[in-house]
N, C-alpha and C positions, 0 to 999 in steps of 0.2 A: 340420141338414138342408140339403143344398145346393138350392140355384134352378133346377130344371128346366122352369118355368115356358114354352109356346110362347107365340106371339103370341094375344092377347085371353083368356087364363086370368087367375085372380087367386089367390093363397094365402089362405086365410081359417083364421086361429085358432078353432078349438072352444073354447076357455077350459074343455078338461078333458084334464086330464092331462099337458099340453102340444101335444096332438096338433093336427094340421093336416090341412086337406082342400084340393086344387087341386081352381077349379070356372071352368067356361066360365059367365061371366053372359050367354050369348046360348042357353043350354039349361036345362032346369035345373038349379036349386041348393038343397042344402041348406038349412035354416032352421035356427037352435039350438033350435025347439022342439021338433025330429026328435032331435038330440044329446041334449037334457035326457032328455025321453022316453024312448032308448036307455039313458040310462043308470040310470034308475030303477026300468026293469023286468030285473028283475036274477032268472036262471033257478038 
């Protein structure tokens, strides 16, 4: 994946799948308890 990153974003690894989420820590953000979550209810 390349670095697209702007000023005051950060890359944060989900530790699922290998995926990744870019998040402004001045908005909100994700938690992995939202990823785990997402991934255990499974449709």
């Amino acid at each position: 994946m390349t670095n697209n990153l702007k000023s005051g974003e950060r890359l944060d690894d989900l530790q699922l799948n290998g995926l990744q989420i870019i998040q402004d820590p001045e908005r909100f953000c994700f938690g992995i308890d939202a990823v785990m979550l997402s991934d255990f209810a499974k449709v």
